[in-house]
NULO-473123 format. One record per atom (N, C-alpha, C, O, CB): z, x, y; atom name; residue number from 1. Coordinates in nm, 3 decimals. Each point is the difference from the previous one (the first is absolute). Glycine has a CB too. Layout:
<pts>
<pt <Z; X; Y>; 'CA'; NUM>
...
</pts>
This chain:
<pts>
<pt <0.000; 0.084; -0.117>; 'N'; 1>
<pt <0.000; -0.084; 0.117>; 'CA'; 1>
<pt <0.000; 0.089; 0.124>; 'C'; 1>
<pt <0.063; 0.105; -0.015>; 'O'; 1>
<pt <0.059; -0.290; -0.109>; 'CB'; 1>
<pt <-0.178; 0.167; 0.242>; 'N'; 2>
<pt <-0.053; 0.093; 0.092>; 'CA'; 2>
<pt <0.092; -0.135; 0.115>; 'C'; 2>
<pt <-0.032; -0.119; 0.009>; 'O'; 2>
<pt <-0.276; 0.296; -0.126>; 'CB'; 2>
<pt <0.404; -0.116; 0.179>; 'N'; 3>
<pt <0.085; -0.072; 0.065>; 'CA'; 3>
<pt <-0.081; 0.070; 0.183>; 'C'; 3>
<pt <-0.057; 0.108; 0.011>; 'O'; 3>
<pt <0.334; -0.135; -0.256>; 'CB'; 3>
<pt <-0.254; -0.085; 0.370>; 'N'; 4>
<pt <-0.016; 0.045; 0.094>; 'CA'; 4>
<pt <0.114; -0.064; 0.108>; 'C'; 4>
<pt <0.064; -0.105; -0.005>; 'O'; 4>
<pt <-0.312; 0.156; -0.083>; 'CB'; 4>
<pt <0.247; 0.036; 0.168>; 'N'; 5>
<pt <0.085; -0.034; 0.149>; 'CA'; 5>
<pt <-0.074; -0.040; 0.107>; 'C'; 5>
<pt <-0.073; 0.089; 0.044>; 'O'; 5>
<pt <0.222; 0.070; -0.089>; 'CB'; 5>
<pt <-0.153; -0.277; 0.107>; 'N'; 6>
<pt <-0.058; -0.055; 0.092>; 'CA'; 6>
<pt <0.082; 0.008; 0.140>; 'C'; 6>
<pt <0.094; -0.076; 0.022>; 'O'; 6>
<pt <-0.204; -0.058; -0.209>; 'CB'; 6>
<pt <0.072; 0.220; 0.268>; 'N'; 7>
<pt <0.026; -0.088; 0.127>; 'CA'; 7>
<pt <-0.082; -0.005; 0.117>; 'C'; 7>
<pt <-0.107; 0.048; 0.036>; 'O'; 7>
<pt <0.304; -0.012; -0.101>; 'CB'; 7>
<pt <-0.115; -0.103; 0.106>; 'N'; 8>
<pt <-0.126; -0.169; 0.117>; 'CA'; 8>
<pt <0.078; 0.095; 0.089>; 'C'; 8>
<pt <0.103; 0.064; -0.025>; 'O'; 8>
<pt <-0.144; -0.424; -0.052>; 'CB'; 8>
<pt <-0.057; 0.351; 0.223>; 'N'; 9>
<pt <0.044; 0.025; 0.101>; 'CA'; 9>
<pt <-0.057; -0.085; 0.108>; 'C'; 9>
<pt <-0.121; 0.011; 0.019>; 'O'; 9>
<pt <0.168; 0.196; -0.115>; 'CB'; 9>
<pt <0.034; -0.304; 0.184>; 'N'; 10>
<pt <-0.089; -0.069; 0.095>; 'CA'; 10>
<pt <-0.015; 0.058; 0.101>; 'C'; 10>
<pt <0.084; 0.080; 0.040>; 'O'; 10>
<pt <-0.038; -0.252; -0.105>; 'CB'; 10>
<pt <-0.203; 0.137; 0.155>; 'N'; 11>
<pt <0.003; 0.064; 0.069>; 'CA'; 11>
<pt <-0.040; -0.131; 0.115>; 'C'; 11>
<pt <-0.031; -0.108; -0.049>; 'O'; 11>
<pt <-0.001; 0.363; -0.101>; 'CB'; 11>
<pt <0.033; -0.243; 0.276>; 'N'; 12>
<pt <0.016; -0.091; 0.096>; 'CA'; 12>
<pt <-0.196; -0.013; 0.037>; 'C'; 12>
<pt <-0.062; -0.095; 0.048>; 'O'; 12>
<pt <0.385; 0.176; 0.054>; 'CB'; 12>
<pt <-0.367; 0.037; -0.142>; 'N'; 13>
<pt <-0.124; 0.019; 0.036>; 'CA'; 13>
<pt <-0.095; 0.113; -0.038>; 'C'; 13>
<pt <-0.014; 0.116; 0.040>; 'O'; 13>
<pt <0.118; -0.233; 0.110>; 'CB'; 13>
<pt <-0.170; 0.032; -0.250>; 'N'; 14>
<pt <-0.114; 0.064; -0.039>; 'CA'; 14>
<pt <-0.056; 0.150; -0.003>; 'C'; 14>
<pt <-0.051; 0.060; -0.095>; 'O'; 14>
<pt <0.039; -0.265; 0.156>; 'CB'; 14>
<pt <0.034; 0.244; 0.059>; 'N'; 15>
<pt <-0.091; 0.142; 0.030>; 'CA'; 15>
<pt <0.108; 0.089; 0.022>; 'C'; 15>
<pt <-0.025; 0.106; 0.058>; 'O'; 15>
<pt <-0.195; -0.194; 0.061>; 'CB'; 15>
<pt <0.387; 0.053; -0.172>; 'N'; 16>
<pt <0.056; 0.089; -0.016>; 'CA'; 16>
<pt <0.062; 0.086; -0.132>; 'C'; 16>
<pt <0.085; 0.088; -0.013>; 'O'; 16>
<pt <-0.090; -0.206; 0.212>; 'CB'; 16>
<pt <-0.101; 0.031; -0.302>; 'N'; 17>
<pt <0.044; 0.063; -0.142>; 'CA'; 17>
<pt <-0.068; 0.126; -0.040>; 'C'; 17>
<pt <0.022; 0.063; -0.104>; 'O'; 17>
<pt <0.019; -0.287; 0.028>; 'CB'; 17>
<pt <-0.152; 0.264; 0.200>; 'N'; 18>
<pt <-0.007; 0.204; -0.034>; 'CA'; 18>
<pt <0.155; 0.023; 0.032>; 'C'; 18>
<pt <0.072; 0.045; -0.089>; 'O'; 18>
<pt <-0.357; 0.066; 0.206>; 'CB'; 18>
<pt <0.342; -0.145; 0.018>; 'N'; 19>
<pt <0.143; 0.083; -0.004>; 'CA'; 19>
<pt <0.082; -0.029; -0.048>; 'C'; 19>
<pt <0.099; 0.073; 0.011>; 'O'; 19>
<pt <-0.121; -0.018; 0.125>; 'CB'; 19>
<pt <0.032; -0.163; -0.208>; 'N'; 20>
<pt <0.096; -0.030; -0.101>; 'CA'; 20>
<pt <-0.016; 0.074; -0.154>; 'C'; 20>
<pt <0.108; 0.026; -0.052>; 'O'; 20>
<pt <-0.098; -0.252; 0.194>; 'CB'; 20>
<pt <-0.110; 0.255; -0.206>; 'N'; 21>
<pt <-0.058; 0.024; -0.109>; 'CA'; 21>
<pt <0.042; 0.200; 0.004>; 'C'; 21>
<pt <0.047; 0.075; -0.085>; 'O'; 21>
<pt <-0.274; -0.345; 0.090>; 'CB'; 21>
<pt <0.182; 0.290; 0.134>; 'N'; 22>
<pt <0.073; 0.167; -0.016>; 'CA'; 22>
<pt <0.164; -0.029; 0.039>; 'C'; 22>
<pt <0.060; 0.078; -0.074>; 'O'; 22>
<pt <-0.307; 0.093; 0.177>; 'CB'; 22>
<pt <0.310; -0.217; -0.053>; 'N'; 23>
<pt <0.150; -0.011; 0.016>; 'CA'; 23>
<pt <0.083; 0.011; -0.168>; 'C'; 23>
<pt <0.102; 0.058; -0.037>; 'O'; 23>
<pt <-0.154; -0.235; 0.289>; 'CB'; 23>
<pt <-0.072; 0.073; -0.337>; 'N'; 24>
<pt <0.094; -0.036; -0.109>; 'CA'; 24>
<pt <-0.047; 0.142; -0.057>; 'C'; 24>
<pt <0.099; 0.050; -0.054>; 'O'; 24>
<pt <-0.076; -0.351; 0.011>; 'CB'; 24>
<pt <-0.133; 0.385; 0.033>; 'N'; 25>
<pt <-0.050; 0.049; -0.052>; 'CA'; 25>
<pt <0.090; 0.173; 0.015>; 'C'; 25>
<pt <0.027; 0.076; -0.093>; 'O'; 25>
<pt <-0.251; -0.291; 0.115>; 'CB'; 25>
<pt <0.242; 0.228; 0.074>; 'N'; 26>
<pt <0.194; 0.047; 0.100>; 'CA'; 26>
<pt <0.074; 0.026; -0.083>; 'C'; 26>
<pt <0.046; 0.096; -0.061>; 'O'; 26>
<pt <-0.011; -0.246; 0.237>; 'CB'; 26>
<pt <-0.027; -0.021; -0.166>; 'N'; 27>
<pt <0.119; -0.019; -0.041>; 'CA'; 27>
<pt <0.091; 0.052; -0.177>; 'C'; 27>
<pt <0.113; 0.008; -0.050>; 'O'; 27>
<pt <-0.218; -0.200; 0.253>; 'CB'; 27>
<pt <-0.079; 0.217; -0.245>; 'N'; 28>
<pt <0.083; 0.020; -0.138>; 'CA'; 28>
<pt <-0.008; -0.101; -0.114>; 'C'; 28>
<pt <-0.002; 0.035; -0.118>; 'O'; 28>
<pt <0.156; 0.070; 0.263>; 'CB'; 28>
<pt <-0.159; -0.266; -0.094>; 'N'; 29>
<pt <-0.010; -0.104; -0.050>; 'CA'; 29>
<pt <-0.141; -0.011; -0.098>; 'C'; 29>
<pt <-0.029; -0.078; -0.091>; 'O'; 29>
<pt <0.184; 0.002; 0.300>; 'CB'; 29>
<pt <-0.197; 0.142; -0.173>; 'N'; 30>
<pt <-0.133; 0.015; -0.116>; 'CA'; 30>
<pt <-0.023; 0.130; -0.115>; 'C'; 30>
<pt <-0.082; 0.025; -0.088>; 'O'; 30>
<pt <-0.035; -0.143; 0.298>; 'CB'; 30>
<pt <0.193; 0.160; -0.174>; 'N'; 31>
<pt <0.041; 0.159; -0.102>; 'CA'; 31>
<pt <-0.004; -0.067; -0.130>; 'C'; 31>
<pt <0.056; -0.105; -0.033>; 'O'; 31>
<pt <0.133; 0.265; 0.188>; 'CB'; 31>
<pt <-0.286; -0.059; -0.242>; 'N'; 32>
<pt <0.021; 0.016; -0.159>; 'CA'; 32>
<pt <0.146; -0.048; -0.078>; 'C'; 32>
<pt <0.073; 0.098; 0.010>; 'O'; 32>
<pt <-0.233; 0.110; 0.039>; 'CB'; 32>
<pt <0.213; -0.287; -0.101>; 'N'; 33>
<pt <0.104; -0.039; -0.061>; 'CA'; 33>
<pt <-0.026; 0.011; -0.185>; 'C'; 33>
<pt <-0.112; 0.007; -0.050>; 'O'; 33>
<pt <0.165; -0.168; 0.300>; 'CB'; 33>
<pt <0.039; 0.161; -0.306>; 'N'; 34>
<pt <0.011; 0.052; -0.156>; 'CA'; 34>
<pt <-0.014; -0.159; -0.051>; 'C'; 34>
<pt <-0.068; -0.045; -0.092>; 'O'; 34>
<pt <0.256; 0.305; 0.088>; 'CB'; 34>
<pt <-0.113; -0.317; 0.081>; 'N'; 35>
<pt <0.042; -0.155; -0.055>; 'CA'; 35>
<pt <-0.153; -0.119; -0.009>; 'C'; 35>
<pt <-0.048; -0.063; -0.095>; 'O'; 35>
<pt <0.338; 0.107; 0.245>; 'CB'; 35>
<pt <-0.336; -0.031; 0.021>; 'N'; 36>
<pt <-0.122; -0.097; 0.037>; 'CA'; 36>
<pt <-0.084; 0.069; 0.067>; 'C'; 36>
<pt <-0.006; 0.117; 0.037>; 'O'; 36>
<pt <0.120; -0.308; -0.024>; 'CB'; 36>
<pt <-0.188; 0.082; -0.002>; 'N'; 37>
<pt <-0.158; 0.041; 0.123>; 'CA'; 37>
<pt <0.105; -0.106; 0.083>; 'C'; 37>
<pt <0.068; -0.097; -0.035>; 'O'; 37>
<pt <-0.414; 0.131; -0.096>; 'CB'; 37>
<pt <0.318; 0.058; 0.297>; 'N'; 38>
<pt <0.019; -0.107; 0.070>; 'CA'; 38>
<pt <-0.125; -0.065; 0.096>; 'C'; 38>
<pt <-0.090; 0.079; 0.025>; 'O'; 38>
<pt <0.327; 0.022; -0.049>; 'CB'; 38>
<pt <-0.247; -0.199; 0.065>; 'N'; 39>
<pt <-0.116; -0.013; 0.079>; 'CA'; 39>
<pt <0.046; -0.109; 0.113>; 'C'; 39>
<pt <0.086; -0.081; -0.035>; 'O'; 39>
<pt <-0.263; 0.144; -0.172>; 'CB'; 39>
<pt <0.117; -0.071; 0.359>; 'N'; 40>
<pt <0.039; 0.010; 0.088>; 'CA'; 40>
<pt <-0.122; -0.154; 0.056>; 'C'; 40>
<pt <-0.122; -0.003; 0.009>; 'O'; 40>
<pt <0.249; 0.321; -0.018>; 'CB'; 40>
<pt <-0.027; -0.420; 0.035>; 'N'; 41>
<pt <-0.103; -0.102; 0.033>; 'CA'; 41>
<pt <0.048; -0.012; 0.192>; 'C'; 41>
<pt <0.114; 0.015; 0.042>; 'O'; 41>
<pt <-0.136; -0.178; -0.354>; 'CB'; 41>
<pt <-0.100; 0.131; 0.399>; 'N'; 42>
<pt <0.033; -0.051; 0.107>; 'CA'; 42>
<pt <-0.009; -0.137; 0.010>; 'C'; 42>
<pt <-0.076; -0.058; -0.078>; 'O'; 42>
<pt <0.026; 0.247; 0.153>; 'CB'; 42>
<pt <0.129; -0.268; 0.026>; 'N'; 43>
<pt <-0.047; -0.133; 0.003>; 'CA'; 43>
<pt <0.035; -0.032; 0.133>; 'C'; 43>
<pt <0.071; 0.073; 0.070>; 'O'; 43>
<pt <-0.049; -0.137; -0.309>; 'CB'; 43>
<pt <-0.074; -0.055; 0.279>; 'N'; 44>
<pt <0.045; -0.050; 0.102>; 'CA'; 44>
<pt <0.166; -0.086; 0.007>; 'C'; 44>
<pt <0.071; -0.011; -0.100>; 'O'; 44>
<pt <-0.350; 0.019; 0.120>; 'CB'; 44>
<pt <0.318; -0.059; 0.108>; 'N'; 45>
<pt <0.125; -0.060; -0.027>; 'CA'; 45>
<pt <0.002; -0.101; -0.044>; 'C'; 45>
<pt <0.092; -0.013; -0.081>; 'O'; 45>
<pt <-0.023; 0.104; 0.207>; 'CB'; 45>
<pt <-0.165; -0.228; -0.104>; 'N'; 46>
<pt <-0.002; -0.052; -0.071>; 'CA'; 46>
<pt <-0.006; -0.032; -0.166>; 'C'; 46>
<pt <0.026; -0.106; -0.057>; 'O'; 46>
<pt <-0.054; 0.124; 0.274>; 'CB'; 46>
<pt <-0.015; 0.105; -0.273>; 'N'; 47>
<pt <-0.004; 0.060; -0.120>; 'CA'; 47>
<pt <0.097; 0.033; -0.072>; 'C'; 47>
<pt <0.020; -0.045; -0.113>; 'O'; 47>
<pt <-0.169; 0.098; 0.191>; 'CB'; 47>
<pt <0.218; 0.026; -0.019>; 'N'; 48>
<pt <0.146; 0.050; -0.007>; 'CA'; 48>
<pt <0.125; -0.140; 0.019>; 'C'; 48>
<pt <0.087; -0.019; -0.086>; 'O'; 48>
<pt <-0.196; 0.283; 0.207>; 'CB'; 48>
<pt <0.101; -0.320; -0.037>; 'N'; 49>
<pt <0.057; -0.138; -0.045>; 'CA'; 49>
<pt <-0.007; -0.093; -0.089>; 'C'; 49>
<pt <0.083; -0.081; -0.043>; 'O'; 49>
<pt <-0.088; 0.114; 0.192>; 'CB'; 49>
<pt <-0.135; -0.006; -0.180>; 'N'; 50>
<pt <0.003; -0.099; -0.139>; 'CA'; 50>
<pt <-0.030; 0.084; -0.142>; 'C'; 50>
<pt <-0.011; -0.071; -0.100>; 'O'; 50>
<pt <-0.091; -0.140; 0.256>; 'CB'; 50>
<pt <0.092; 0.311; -0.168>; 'N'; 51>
<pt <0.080; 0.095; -0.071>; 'CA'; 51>
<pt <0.133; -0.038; -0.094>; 'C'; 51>
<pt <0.023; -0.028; -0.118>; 'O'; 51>
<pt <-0.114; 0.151; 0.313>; 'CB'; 51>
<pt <0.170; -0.102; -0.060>; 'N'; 52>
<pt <0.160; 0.008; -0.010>; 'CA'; 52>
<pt <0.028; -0.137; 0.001>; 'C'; 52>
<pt <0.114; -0.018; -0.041>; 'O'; 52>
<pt <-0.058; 0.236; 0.162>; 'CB'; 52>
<pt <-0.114; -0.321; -0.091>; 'N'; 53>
<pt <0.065; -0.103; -0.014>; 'CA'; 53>
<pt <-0.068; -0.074; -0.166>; 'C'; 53>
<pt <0.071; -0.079; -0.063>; 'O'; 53>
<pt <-0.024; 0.065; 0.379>; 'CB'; 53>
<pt <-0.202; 0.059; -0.374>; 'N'; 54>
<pt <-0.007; -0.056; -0.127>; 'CA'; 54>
<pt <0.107; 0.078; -0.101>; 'C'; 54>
<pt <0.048; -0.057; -0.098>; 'O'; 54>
<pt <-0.307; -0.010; 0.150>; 'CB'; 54>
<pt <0.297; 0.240; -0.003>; 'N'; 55>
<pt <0.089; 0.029; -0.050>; 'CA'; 55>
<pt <0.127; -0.035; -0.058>; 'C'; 55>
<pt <0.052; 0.032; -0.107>; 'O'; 55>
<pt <-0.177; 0.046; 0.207>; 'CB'; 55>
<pt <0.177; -0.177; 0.027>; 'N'; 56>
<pt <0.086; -0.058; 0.073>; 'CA'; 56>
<pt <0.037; -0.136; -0.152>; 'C'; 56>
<pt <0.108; -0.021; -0.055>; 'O'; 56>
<pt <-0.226; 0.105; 0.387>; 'CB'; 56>
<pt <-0.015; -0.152; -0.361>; 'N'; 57>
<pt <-0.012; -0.102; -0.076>; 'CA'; 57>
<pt <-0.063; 0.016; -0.099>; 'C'; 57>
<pt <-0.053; -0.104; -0.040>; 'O'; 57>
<pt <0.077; 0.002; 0.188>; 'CB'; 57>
<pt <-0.047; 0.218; -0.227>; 'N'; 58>
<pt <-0.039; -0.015; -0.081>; 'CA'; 58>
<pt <0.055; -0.074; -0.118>; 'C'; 58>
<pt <-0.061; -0.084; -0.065>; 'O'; 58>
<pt <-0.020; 0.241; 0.179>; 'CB'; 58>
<pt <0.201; -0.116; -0.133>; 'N'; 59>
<pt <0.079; -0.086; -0.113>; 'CA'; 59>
<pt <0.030; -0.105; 0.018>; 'C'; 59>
<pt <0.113; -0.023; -0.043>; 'O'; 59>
<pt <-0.035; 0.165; -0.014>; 'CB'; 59>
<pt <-0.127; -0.225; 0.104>; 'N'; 60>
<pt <-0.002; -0.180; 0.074>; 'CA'; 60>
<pt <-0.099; -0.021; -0.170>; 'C'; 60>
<pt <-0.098; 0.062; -0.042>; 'O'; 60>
<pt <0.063; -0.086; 0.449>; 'CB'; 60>
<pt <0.116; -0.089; -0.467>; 'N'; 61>
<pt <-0.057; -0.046; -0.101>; 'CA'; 61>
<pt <-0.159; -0.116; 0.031>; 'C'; 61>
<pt <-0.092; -0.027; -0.078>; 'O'; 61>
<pt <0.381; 0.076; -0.023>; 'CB'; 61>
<pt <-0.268; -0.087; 0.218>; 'N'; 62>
<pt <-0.101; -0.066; 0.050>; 'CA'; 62>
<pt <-0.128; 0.117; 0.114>; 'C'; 62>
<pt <-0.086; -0.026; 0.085>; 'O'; 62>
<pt <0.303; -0.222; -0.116>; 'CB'; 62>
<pt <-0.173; 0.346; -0.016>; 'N'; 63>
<pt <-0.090; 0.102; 0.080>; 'CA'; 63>
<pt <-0.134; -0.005; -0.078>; 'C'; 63>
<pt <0.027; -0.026; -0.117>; 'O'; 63>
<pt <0.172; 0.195; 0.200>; 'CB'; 63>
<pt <-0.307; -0.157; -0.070>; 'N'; 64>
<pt <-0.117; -0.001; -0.119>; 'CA'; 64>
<pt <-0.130; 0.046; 0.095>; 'C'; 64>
<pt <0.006; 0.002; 0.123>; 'O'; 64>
<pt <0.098; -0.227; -0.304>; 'CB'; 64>
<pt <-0.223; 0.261; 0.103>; 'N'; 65>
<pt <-0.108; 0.031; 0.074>; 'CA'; 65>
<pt <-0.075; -0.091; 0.048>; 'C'; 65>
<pt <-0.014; -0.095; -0.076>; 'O'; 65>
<pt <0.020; 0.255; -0.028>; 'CB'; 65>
<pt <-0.084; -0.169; 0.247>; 'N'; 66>
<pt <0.006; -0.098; 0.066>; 'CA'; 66>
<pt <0.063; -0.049; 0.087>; 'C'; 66>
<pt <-0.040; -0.105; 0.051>; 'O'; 66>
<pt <-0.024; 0.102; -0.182>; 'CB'; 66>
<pt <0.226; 0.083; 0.191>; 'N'; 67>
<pt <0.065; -0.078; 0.035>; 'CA'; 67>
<pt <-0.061; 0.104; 0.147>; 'C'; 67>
<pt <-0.056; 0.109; -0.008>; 'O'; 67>
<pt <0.274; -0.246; -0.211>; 'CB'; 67>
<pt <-0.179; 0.048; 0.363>; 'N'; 68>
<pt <-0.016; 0.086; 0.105>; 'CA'; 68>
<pt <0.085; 0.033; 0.106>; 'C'; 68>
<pt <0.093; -0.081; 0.006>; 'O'; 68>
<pt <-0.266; 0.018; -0.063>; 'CB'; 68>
<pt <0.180; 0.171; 0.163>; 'N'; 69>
<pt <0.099; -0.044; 0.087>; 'CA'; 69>
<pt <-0.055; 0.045; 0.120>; 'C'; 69>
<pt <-0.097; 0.076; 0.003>; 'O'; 69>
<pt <0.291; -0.073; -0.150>; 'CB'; 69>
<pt <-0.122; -0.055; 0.273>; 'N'; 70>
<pt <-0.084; 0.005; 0.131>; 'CA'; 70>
<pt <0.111; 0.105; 0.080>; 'C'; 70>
<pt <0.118; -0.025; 0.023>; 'O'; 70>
<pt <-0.259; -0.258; -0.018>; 'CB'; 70>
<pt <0.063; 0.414; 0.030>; 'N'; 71>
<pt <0.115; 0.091; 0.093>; 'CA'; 71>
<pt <-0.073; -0.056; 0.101>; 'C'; 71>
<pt <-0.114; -0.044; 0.019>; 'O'; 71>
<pt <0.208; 0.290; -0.123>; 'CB'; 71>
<pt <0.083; -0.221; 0.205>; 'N'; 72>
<pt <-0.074; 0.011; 0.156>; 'CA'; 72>
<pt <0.098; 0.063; 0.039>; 'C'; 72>
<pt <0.120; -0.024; -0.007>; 'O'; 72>
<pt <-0.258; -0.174; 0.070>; 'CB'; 72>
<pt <0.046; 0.334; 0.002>; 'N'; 73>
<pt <0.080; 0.044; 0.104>; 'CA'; 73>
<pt <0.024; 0.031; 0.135>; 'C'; 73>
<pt <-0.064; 0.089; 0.057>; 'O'; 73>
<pt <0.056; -0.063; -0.215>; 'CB'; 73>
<pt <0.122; -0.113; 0.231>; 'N'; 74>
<pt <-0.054; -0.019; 0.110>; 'CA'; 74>
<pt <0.148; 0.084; 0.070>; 'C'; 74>
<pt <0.087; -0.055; 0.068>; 'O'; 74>
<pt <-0.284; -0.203; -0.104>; 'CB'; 74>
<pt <0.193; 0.373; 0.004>; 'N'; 75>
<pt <0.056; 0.138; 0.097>; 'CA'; 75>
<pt <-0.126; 0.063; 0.102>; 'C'; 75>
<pt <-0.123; -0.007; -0.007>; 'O'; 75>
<pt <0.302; 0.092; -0.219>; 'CB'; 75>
<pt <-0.094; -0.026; 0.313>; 'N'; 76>
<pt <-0.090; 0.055; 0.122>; 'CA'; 76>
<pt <-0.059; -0.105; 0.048>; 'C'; 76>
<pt <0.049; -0.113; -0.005>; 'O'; 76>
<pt <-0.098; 0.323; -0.074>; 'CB'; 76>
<pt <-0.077; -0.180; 0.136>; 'N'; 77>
<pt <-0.096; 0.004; 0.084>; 'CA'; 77>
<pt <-0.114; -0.078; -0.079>; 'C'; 77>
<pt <-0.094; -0.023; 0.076>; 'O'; 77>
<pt <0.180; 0.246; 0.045>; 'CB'; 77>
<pt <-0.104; -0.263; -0.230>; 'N'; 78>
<pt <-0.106; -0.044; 0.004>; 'CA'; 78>
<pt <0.066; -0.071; -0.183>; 'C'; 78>
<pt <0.098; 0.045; -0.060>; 'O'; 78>
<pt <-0.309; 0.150; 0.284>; 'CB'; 78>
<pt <0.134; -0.293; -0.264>; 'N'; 79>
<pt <0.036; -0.104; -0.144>; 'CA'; 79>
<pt <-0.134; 0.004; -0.059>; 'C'; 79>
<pt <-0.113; -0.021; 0.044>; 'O'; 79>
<pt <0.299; -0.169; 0.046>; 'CB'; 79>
<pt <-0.118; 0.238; -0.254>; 'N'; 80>
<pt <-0.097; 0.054; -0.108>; 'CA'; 80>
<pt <0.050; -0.114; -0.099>; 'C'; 80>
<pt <0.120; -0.020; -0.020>; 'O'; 80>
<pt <-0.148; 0.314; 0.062>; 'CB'; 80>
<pt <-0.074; -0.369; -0.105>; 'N'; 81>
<pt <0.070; -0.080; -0.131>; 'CA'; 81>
<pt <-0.148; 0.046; -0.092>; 'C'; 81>
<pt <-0.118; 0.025; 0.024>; 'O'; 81>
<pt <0.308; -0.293; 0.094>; 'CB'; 81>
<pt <-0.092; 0.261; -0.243>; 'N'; 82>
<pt <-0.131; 0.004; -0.086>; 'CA'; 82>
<pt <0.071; -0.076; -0.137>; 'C'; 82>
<pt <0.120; 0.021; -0.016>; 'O'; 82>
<pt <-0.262; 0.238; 0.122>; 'CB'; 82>
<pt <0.068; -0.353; -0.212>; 'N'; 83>
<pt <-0.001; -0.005; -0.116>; 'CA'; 83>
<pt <-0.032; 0.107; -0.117>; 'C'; 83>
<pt <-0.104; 0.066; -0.001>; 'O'; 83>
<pt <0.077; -0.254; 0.118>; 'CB'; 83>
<pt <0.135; 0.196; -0.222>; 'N'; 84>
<pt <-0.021; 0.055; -0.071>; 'CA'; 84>
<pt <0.025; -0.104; -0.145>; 'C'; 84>
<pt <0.047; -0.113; -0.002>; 'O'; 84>
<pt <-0.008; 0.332; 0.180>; 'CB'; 84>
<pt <-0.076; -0.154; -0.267>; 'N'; 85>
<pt <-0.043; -0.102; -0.193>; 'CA'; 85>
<pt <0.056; 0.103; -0.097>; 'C'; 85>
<pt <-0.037; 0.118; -0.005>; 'O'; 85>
<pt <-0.248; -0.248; 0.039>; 'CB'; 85>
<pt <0.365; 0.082; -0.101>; 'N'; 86>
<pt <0.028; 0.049; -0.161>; 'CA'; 86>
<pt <-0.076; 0.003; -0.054>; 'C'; 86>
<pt <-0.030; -0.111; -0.045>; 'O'; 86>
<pt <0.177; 0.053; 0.015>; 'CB'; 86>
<pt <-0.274; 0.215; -0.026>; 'N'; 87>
<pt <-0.084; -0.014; -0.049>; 'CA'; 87>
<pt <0.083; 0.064; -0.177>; 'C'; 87>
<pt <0.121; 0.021; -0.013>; 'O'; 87>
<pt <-0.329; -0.017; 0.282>; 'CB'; 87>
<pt <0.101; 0.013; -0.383>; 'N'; 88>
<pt <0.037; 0.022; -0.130>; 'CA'; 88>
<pt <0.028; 0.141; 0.003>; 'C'; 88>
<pt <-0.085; 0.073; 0.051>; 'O'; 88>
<pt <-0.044; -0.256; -0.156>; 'CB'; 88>
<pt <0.255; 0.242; 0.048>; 'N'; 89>
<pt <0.022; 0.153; -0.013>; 'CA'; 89>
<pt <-0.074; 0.040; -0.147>; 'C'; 89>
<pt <0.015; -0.046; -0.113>; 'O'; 89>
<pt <0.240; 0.047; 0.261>; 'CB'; 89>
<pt <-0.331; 0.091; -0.102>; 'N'; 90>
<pt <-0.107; 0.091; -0.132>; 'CA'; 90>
<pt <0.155; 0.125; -0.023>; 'C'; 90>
<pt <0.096; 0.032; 0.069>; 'O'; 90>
<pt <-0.481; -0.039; 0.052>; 'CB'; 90>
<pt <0.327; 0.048; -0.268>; 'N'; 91>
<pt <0.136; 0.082; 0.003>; 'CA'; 91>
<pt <-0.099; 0.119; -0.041>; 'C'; 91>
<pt <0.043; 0.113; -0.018>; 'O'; 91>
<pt <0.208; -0.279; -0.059>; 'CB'; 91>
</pts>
């Protein structure tokens, strides 16, 4: 079994994941490990909210594929909503 480490990093905007991608890259966070591969996803915030919040529900016995949820985020200066869907996990 070939195990991996995921992590998400949000970013507020688009055209800053060259400097995010060398920060982590810095940082170490992507270094050779004995245990996993790690690999390094960007997303937006809305992304990252619904992320953590299907996270959030996954073990909801009424959770199933198909189901959807509506972020909105309306911090700062300007309001982002987006839908996201429980699609099928391939293993």
């Amino acid at each position: 079994m070939y195990l991996l480490e995921e992590v998400v990093v949000e970013l507020a905007l688009h055209h800053l994941e060259t400097g995010a991608r060398k920060a982590a890259l810095t940082s170490g966070i992507l270094d050779h490990r004995l245990c996993r591969e790690t690999i390094l996803h960007f997303v937006t915030e809305p992304e990252a909210a619904a992320l953590a919040t299907f996270h959030d529900i996954r073990l909801r016995p009424d959770f199933k594929v198909g189901d959807s949820i509506v972020i909105c985020n309306a911090g700062g200066c300007i309001v982002v909503s987006a839908r996201f869907s429980v699609g099928p996990i391939f293993h």
